[in-house]
N, C-alpha and C positions, 0 to 999 in steps of 0.2 A: 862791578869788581870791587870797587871802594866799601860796596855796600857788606860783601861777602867779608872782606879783609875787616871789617868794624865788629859784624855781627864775632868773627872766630873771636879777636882779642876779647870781646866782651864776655863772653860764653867762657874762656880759661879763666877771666878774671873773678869770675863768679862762680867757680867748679874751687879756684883755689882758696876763697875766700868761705865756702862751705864746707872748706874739707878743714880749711887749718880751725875753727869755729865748734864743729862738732869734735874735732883730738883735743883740742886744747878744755874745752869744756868737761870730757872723759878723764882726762890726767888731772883736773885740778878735781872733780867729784874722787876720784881713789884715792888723791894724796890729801883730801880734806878729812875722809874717814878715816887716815890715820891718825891725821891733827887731831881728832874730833874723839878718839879710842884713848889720845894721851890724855888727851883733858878730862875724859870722863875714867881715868885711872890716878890724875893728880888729884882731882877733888875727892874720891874714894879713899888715897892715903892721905891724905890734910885732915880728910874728917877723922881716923882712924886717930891719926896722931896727933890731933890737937889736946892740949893741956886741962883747956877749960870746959870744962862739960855743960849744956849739953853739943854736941858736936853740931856744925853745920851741914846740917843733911838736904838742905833745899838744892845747895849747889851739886851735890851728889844727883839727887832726881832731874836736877835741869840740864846736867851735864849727860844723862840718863838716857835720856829724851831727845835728845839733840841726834849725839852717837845711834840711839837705836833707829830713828828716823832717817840718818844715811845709811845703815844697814837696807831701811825697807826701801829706801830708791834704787840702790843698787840690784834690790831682788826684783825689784815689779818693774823699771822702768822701761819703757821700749827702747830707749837707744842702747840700752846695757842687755839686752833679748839676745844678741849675738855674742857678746862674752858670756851667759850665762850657760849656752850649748856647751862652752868649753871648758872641759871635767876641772881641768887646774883651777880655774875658778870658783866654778858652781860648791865643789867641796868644803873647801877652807868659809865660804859664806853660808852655807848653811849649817855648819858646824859653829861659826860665831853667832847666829841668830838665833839657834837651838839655847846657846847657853844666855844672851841675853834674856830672851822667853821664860829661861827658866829663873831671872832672877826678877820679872816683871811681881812678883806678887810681895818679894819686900820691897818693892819700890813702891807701891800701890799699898801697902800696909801699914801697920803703928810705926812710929817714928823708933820704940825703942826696938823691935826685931830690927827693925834698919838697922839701928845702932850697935846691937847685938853681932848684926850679920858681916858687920866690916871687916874684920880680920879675914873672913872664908870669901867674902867677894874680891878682898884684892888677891886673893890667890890665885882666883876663875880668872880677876883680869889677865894677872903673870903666863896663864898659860892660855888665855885668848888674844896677844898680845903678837904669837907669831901666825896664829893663824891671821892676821888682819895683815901681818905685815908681807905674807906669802901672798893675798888674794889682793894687795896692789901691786906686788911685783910683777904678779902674773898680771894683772888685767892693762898695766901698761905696755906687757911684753905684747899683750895681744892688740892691744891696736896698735902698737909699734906699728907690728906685722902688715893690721890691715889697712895702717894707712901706705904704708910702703903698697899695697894692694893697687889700693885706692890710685895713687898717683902712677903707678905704672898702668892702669888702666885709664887712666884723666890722658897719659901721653899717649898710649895707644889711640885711643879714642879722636887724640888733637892730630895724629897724623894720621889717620883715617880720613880725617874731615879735609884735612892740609893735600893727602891726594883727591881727596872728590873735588875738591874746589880746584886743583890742579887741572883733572879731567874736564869738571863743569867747563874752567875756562879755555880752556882747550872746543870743548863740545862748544862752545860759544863762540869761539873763531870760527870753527870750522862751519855752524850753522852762519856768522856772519858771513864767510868769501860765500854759502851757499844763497844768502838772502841778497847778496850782493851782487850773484850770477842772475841770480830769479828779479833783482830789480832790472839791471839789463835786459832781460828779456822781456820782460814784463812792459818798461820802454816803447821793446823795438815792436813787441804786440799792440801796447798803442799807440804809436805808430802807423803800423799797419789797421788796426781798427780805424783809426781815425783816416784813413788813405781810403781804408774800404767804406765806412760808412758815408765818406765823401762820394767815393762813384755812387753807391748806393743812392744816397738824396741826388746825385744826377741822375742817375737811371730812372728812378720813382718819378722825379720829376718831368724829365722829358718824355715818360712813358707816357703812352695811346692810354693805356689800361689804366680804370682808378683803382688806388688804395686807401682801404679804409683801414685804420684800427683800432678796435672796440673791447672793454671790460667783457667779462658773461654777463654784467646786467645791461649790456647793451650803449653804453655813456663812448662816444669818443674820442680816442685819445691820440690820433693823427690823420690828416684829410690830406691829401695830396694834392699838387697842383689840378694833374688831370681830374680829379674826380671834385674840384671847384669848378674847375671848365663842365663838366657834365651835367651837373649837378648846378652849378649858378648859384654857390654859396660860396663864404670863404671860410677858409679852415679855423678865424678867431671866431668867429660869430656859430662854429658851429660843436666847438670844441668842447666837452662834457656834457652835451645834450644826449639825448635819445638817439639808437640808429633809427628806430619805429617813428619818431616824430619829424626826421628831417627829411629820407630818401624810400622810407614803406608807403604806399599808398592806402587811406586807409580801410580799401575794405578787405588788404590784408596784413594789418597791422596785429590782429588777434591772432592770429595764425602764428607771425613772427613771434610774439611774446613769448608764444607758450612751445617754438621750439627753441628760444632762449632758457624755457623755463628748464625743458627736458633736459638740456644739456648741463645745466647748473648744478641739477641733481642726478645724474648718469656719466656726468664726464666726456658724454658719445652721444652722439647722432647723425641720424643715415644723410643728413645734409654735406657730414665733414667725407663722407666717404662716395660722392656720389659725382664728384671732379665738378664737371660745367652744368651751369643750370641756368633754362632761359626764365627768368620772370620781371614783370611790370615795377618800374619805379618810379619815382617822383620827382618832377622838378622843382626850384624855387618858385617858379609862376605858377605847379599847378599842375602842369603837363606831365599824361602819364605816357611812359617812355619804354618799350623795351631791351630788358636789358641781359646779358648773359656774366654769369660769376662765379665764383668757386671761394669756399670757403675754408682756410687752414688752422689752425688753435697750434697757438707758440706758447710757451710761458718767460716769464719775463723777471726773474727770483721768484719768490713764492706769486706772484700773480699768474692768474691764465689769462690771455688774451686769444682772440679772436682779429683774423687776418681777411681782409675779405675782398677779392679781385677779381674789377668788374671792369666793359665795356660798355658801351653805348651801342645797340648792334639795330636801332631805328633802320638805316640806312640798310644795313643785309635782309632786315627783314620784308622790307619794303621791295628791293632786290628778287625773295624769295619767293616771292609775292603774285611780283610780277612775270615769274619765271614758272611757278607752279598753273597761273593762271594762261599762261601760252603752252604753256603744257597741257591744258587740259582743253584751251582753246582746238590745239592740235591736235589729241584724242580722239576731241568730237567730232573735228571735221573727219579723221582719219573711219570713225565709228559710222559718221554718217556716210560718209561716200562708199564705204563697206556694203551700207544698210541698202544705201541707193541702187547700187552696182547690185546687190542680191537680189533685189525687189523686185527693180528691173526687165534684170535676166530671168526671174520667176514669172513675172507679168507678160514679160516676152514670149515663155514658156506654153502660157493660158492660150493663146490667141493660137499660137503655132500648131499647137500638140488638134488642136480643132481641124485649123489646114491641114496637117498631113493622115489625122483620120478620116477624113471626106475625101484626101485625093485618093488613100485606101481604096476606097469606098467605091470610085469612082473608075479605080482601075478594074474592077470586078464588072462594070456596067460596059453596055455594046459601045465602044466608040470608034469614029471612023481614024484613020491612020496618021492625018495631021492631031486631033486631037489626044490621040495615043501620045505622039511626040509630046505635044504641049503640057499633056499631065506627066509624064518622065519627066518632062526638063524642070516643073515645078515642083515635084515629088524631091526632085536631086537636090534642088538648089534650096528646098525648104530642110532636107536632111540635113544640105551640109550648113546650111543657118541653125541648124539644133544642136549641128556638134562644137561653131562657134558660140552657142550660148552657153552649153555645158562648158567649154574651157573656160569661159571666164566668169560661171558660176563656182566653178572649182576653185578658181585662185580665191575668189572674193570668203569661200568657205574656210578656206584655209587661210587666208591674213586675218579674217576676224577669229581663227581659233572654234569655228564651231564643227571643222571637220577633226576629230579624234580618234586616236588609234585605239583598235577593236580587233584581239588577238582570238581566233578562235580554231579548232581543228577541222583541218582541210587532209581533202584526198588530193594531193599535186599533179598526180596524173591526171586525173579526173577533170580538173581546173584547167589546166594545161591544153586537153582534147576541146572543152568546149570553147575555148576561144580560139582555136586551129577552126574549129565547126566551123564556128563566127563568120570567119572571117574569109572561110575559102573562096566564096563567090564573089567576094572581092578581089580576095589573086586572079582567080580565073578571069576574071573580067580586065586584066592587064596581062592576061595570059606569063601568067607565072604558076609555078609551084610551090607549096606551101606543106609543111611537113613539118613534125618536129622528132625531137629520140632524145636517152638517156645517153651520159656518157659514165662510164661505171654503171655502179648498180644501182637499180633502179629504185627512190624511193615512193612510202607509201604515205602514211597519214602523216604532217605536220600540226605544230600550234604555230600561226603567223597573221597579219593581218589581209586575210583574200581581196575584200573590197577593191584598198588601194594597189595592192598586185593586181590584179584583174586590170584595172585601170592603168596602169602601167605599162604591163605585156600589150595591152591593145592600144595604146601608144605606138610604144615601138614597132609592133606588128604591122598597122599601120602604116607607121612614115617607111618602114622599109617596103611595105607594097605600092605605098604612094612617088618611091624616087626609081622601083625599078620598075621595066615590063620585056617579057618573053625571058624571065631568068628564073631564080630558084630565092624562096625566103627558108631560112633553116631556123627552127630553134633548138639551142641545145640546153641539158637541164643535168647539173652535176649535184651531187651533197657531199659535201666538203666536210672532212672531222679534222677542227683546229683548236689545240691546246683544250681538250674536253670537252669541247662545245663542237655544235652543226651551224655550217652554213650553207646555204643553199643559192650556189650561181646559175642564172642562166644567161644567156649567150643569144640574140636576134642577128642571126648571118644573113646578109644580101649580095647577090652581085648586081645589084645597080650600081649607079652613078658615082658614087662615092664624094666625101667629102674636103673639100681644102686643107689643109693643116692649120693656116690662119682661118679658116669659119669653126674648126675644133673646137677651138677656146670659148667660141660667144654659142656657138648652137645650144646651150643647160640655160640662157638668160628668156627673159619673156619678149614677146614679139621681134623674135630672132629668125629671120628664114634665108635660105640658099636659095640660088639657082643652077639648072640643071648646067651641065658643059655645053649644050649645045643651045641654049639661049631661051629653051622652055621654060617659061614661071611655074612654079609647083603653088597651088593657091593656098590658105592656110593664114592663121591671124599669128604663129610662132608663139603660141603660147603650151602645146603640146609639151614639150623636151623641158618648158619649165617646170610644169604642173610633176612630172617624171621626177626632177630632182628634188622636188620639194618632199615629193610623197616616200621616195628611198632616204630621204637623210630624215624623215620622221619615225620613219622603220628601222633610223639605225643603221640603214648600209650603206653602200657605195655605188656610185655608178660611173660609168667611162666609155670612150671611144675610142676605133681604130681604124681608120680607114686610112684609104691610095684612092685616088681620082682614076675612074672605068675601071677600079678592080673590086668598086665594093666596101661594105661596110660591118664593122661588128660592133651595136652596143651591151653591153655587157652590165651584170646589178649583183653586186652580191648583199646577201640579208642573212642574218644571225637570225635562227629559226630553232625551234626545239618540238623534241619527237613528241607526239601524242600520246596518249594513254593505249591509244591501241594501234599505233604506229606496228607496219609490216613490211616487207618487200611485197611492193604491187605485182601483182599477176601481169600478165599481157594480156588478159581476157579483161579487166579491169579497166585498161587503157585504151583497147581499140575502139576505136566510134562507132555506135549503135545505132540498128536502123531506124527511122524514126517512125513514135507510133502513130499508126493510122486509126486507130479504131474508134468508135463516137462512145466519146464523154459524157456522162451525165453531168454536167456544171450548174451548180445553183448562185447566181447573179445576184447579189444585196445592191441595189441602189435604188437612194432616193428620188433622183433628179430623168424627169421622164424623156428628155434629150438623150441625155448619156446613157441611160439603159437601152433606149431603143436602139437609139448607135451599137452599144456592147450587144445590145442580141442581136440584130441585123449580123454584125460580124461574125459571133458563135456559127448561129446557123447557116452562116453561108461555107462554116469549116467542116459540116456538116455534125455537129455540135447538136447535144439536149441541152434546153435551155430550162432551169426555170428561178423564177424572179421573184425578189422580194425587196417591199416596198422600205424596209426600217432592219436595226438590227433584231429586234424581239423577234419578226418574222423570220428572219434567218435562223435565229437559234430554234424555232419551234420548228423549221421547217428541217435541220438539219437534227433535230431528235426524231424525227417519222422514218428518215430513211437513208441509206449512204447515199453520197454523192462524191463524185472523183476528184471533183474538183470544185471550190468556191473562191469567187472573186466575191469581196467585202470591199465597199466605197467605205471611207474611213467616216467623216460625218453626216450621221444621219436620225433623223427623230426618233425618240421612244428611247433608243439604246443604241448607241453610235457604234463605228465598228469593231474599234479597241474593247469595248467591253463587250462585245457578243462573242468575236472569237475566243475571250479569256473563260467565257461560262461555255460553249461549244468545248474549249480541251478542259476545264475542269470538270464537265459533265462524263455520262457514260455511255453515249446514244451511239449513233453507227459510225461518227463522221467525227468522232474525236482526233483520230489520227489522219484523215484529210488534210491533204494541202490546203490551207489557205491563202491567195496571194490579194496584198494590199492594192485595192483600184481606185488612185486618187493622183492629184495633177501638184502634190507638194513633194517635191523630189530631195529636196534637203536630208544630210545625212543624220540630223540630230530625228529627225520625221522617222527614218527608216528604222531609227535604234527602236524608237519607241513602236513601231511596228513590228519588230522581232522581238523584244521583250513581252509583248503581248501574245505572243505564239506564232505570228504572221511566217507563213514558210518563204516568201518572196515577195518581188514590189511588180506594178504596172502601174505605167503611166496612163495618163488620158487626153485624148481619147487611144483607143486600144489601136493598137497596130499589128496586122497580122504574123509581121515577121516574129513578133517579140512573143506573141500569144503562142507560137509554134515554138517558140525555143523553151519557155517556162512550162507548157505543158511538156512536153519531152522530157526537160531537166525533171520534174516534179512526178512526173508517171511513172520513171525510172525509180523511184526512190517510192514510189506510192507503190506500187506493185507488188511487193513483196509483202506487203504490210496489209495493203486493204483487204475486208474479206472479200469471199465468195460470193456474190451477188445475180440474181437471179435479173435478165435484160428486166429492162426498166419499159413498160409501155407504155405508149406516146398518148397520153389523155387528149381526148378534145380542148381545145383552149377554151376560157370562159373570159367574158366579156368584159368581168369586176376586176380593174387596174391595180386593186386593194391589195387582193389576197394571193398568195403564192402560188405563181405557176406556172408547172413545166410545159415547156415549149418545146412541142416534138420536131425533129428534124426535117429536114426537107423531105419530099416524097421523091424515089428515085427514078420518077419519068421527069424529067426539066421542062417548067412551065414555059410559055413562050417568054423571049426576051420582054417584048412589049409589056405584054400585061404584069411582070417583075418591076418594068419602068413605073407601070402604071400606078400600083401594089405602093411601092416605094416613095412617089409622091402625092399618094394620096396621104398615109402615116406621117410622111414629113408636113403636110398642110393641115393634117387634122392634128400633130405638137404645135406648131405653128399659132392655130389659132387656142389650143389648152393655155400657151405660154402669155396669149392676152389677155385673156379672161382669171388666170391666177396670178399674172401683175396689176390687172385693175382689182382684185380681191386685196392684193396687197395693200395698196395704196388707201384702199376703201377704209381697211382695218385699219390702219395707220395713223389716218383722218382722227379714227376715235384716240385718240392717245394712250395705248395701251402701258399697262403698269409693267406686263413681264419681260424687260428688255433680253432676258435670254430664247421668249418667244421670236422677239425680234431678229436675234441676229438668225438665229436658225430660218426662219422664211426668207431673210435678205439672202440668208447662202444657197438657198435652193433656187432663188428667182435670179440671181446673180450666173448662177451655172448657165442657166437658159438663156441669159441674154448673149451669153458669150458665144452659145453654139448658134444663135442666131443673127451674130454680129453685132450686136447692139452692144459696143464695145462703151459707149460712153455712161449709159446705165448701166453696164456693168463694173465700172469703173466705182459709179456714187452706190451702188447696192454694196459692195465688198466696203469702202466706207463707212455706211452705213452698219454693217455686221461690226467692224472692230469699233466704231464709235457703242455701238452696244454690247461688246463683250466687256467695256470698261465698268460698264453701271453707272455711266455718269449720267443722269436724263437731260444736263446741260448741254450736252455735245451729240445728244441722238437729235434732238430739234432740230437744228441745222442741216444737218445731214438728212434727217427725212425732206425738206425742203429739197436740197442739193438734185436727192435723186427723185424726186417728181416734177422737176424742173425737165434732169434729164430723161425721163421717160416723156411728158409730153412732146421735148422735139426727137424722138429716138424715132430711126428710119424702121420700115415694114421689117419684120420677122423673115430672114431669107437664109438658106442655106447653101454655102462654096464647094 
C-alpha cells in the first residue's frame, strides 16, 4: 500500500513538472519572437535613420538572422506540430516567413541595396508586425487551451488511478481474509496430513506386507520396516541404491532392467496392470525366496515414482506344496485303486467267463441227476458271481470317468420288448408276471443314451423280480412334452414286499440292501440302485421311489430325450415280441486262439449252426469277399490284421457281407473297448467264452435287422471238412440222425486232448523263440496273447498271469522290462500244472 501511495504522488509530480516545462518553454519561444521581430525592426529604423553614413547594417543582418531563425523553429519544430494544424496560427506564420524570404537576398546582397532598401523594409516590417503579434496571441490561446487539456486529463487519469488503487486495495483485502481462510485450512489440512501420514508410517510399519519406493531408474527412496525384516537389510544402508542390486536375484536382474527400461519410455507396463505377481527374491545372505507383489506408480510433483507391495509367501508356498502333493498323493491312490478294482474285476472276468462256458458246455453233455444239480447250482452261483463283478466293474468305470455318455437313435419300444424278452424266464421262475404297455401314445424312434438305460431298466426289472414272487412286475412308458422339450418317464410297478419309508432314503447309496418282512435275506452286494443313480443323473434325469410295506413298489426315472430324425408313432406290430428265429446260420468264426475257436464252434454247431473259421483277420476279409455269410463273430486281436481293421475293410469293401452283422468276440468288456468296436462298424459285442443264452439273443436281435437287408442266397452246402487248421473253413452242421451220446463224449475229449497237447508244443515253441532274444517285441506280445488265452482255458492261471505281463511289458518297447518278464513266465510255465479242462 505505501508502495502504491509513493509510486501515485511521484507519477503527479512528474506529469506536473512536464506539463508546466513544456507551456512554459511554448509561451516564452512565442513571446521571444515578438522580442526578437522588435529588435530586428529597431535595428532596421536606427540604420534608416542614423546621421552618419555609412549606416550600421551588420546589426540589421544579425538582427535578421536571429528573428528569421525563430520564425524557422516555430514552423519545423515538433513541439509547435500541434499549433501548426491550427489555421489561426499556421496563417499569420507563413505569411510572415513568405515576407522574410522575400527579403533574404538584400540581406545576403551588397551592403548598399541593403542600404538602399531601408525605407521599404521598415514598411514590410510595419505591416509584419501584426501578423507576428496575431500568431503569439494565438498560439498562447492555444496551449492555453491545451494545457487546460492537459491537466484535466493528468486529473482524470489521477482519479482513475486513485479508484484502481481504491479497488486494488479493496481486491487485496479481500484476497487477504481469502489467503487467510486458505491459511486456516490449509493448517487444519496439515494437520490432518500430518495425523494421516502419522497412521500411515504406523500402518506401513506394522504391516506384514513390505514397502518399497523406488525412482523409474530403480534407486530407493523408502524401505519399510517389514520389508527390513524380509529382506535382512536396513532401510540406511539400502537407501538410493539399486532395486536390481539389493532384492532381484540375479538371474533375473536383466529382465527387471529392461522392464524399468520399458516403462521409463512408455509410461506403462502390463506389470502395473497385472495386480499380484508371484516371483523369486533375494535375501541379504543370499537366499532366494518367494515372493508375491504388486506394483503401483504414484507421482510425487514432477517425479514418478514407483510403489511396490510385497510379501514373503515361503511359508504359503511351502503350504501349497505340501497340499498339492497330498493331493496328488490322493489322486493316485484314488487312480490306482480305480485301476486295481477294474483290473481285478477284469481279471476276475478271464477265469469266470471260461467257468461258465464249459459249464455251458457241460449242461449240453449226458449227466446223471446229482451232477445235473451240481452244474445248476455252479452255473447259478458263477452267474450271480458275474453279475457281482459287473456291479462293481461299473462303479469302478464310472468314478475313473471312463464310462461316457453315448446319445444315439433308439426304437423305445423295441428296447423296451427285449429286455421284457430278457428277463421273463426270470419272472417265471418266481412265478410272476411280467409285462409292460404305453400310457398315452405310444412312442417311436428317440436320440438317448440306450447302453446305460438298458442297464438301468434291467436294474430295476430285476430287483423288482428279485423282492416279489407269485405277483405281477408292470412297466409303464410315458413321453412327456414339457416346456418344448420331451421327456421320457418310465415307471417299474411291483406288488412285492415293498419298502420301509426309513430304507427309502439310503436304498440310491452303494452296498445298501433290505430285508424281506418276513426275515428272508434277498442276496445281492447293494450296489445295483447305486450304479441306477449314478447312470440317471449322468443322463440328466431323475429318479425316485414309492412304496407301502406288502403293497409294493414303484421306481420311477424320468430323462430329457429328444426325437430322432425319423421319430414316428410306433405301430403295435413293431412292439410285439417276435418268434425267435430257428433257422441255420451260415456264421463265419475269426479267431486266433485254437481253445476259444474250438469252444466257439463246438457251441455254433451244437445250435445247429454253419460254421466256418478263420485263422487272422486277412482270412476273414477274403473269406467274407467269396461269399455272404449271416453272421460273423470277429475276435478283436489277431495276426496279420486284427479285427478292428478287417471289419473296417469288410464295410468299406463291396463283397456280399458288407451289410452283415458283425458282432465283436473278445473277453475285454469295458465301454471305452465297445465304443471303439462300434466305431469300427462292429454291430454288437460277445463276451468269452460264448454263452449260449446270449449267442440266441444277439442272433435273434441281429437276424431281425439283417433280414431285410441281406440278399437272396442260394442254401449254402456243407463241404467236407479239410484237415489244414490254416485256411478257412466251413463247418457243416450236424447230421440230422444224433450220433450216440458216447461216442460225442468220446469225439469231445479226444479234440479237447489233441488242444491240450497243441497248447504244449506252441508254449515250448514259444519259450524256445524267446531263448533266442527276438528284436520284434510287437512279435512278442502277439504270441504271449495267443499262448496266454490257452493257458487260461486250460487253467494255467499263473502263466497266464506272467504271459499277459509279458505282452504289456512288450507293447511298451522297452527291451529292459521284456527280460524280466520273459524270465517271470518261464519260471511259471516250468511249475505250471498239466493242461486240464473244468
Amino acid at each position: 500500500m505505501l508502495a502504491i501511495l509513493f509510486m501515485s504522488f511521484e507519477i503527479v509530480d512528474e506529469l506536473r513538472f512536464l506539463s508546466s516545462a513544456n507551456s512554459d518553454n511554448v509561451h516564452w519561444t512565442l513571446s521571444q519572437a515578438e522580442v526578437e521581430f522588435l529588435e530586428f525592426q529597431n535595428a532596421v529604423d536606427r540604420a534608416r535613420m542614423a546621421d552618419d553614413p555609412p549606416p550600421n547594417l551588420d546589426e540589421v543582418i544579425i538582427e535578421f538572422d536571429v528573428f528569421y531563425s525563430r520564425l524557422a523553429t516555430l514552423g519545423t519544430g515538433l513541439l509547435y506540430s500541434p499549433l501548426r494544424e491550427w489555421s489561426q496560427f499556421r496563417t499569420p506564420l507563413l505569411d510572415a516567413r513568405e515576407r522574410l524570404e522575400n527579403m533574404i537576398p538584400l540581406i545576403d546582397g551588397p551592403r548598399t541595396e541593403l542600404a538602399a532598401a531601408l525605407p521599404d523594409m521598415a514598411t514590410e516590417l510595419t505591416e509584419i508586425r501584426p501578423l507576428i503579434r496575431k500568431m503569439a496571441t494565438t498560439g498562447l490561446e492555444f496551449f492555453a487551451f491545451e494545457s487546460d487539456a492537459s491537466r484535466t486529463s493528468v486529473a482524470v487519469t489521477l482519479s482513475r488511478v486513485a479508484l484502481l488503487t481504491i479497488g486494488l486495495l479493496m481486491a487485496l483485502a479481500a484476497l487477504l481474509f481469502h489467503a487467510r481462510r486458505v491459511t486456516r485450512k490449509s493448517q487444519d489440512r496439515e494437520r490432518e496430513l500430518a495425523a494421516s501420514n502419522a497412521r500411515l508410517h504406523t500402518i506401513v510399519g506394522t504391516s506384514l506386507d513390505g514397502v518399497i519406493v523406488s525412482d523409474l531408474d530403480g534407486k530407493i527412496i523408502d524401505f519399510s520396516p517389514s520389508a527390513e525384516k524380509i529382506f535382512q537389510r536396513s532401510a540406511e544402508d539400502v537407501k538410493g541404491k539399486r532395486l536390481g542390486e539389493i532384492i532381484v536375484p540375479e538371474y533375473r536382474r536383466a529382465e527387471h532392467e529392461e522392464n524399468l527400461r520399458r516403462l521409463r519410455e512408455t509410461g506403462n507396463h502390463e506389470m502395473l496392470r497385472k495386480g499380484r505377481l508371484k516371483l523369486d527374491s533375494l535375501r541379504a545372505d543370499g537366499e532366494i525366496f518367494p515372493t508375491e507383489y504388486s506394483v503401483a506408480k504414484a507421482s510425487a510433483g514432477d517425479e514418478d515414482l514407483l510403489v511396490v507391495f510385497l510379501r514373503d509367501i515361503s511359508h504359503r508356498v511351502a503350504a501349497e506344496n505340501e497340499l498339492v502333493q497330498a493331493r496328488d498323493r490322493a489322486l493316485a491312490g484314488e487312480k490306482a485303486k480305480a485301476e486295481f478294482l477294474a483290473m481285478m474285476t477284469h481279471e476276475i472276468r478271464t477265469p469266470l467267463n471260461g467257468v461258465l462256458g464249459n459249464l455251458s458246455l457241460l449242461e449240453d453233455t449226458k449227466l446223471s441227476l446229482p451232477q445235473s444239480r451240481y452244474v445248476r447250482n455252479m452255473k447259478i452261483s458263477g452267474e450271480l458271481l458275474m453279475r457281482h463283478v459287473n456291479d462293481v466293474l461299473d462303479i469302478a468305470r464310472f468314478e475313473s470317468g471312463a464310462d461316457t455318455a453315448q446319445e444315439q437313435a433308439v426304437h423305445i419300444g423295441h428296447m423296451i420288448q427285449d429286455i421284457v424278452d430278457s428277463q421273463v424266464s426270470n419272472a417265471q421262475s418266481r412265478g410272476n408276471v411280467l409285462q409292460w404297455g404305453w400310457t398315452g401314445e405310444p412312442a417311436g424312434w428317440l436320440r438317448l443314451d440306450a447302453s446305460r438305460l438298458q442297464q438301468v431298466l434291467l436294474n430295476l426289472i430285476g430287483n423288482a423280480i428279485k423282492f416279489t414272487r407269485d405277483g405281477r412286475v408292470t412297466i409303464e412308458a410315458e413321453l412327456q412334452r414339457e416346456g418344448g422339450g420331451l421327456a421320457l418317464e418310465l415307471r417299474v410297478i411291483d406288488t412285492g414286499a415293498g419298502i420301509p419309508e426309513a430304507d427309502q432314503k439310503r436304498i440310491f447309496e452303494d452296498f445298501q440292501t433290505v430285508e424281506r418282512a418276513v426275515g428272508e435275506s434277498i442276496g445281492g452286494t447293494g450296489l445295483g440302485l447305486g450304479i441306477v443313480r449314478r447312470f440317471v443323473r449322468a443322463m440328466k434325469g431323475e429318479i425316485g421311489v414309492e412304496s407301502d410295506p406288502g403293497e409294493g413298489s414303484v421306481f420311477w426315472l424320468r430323462l430329457p430325450v429328444t426325437a430322432a430324425d425319423d421319430m414316428r408313432p410306433a405301430l403295435a406290430s413293431e412292439i410285439e415280441p417276435e418268434a425267435a428265429d430257428d433257422r441255420q446260420l451260415d456264421i463265419l468264426l475269426a479267431e486266433d486262439n485254437d481253445i476259444n475257436l474250438e469252444l466257439a464252434r463246438e457251441v455254433l454247431e451244437r445250435m445247429g449252426q454253419t460254421v466256418t473259421t478263420a485263422r487272422n483277420g486277412q482270412q476273414a476279409v477274403d473269406a467274407a469277399a467269396k461269399r455272404h455269410f449271416d453272421l460273423i463273430l470277429m475276435d478283436i486281436r489277431m495276426p496279420v490284421l486284427d479285427g478292428l481293421a478287417a471289419t473296417r475293410e469288410i464295410r468299406a469293401g463291396d463283397g456280399p457281407c458288407r451289410e452283415t452283422p458283425i458282432v465283436a468276440f473278445s473277453a475285454n468288456v469295458l465301454p471305452e473297448a465297445r465304443d471303439r468296436f462300434a466305431a469300427a462298424g462292429m454291430s454288437d459285442f460277445l463276451g468269452k467264452p460264448l454263452q449260449t443264452t446270449e449267442l440266441r439273443q444277439v442272433i435273434a436281435r441281429l437276424s431281425k435287422k439283417h433280414r431285410a437287408m441281406a440278399p437272396a442266397a442260394e442254401p449254402v452246402p456243407a463241404p467236407a471238412p479239410a484237415p489244414d487248421p490254416v485256411a478257412v473253413q466251413p463247418t457243416p452242421a450236424p447230421a440230422p440222425t444224433p450220433a450216440p451220446q458216447a461216442a460225442a463224449e468220446h469225439d469231445r475229449d479226444s479234440v479237447i486232448a489233441l488242444l491240450g497237447r497243441r497248447h504244449l508244443e506252441e508254449t515250448e515253441e514259444l519259450f524256445d523263440w524267446l531263448a533266442a532274444c527276438p528284436d520284434d517285441l510287437g512279435a512278442v506280445a502277439d504270441r504271449a496273447h495267443k499262448i496266454a488265452g490257452s493257458a487260461a482255458a486250460f487253467g494255467q492261471q499263473r502263466l497266464r498271469d506272467a504271459l499277459v505281463a509279458l505282452e504289456k511289458a512288450a507293447e511298451t518297447g522297452d527291451p529292459d522290462a521284456v527280460a524280466p518278464a520273459i524270465s517271470r513266465a518261464r519260471a511259471a510255465w516250468e511249475t505250471a500244472p498239466a493242461p486240464c479242462v473244468g
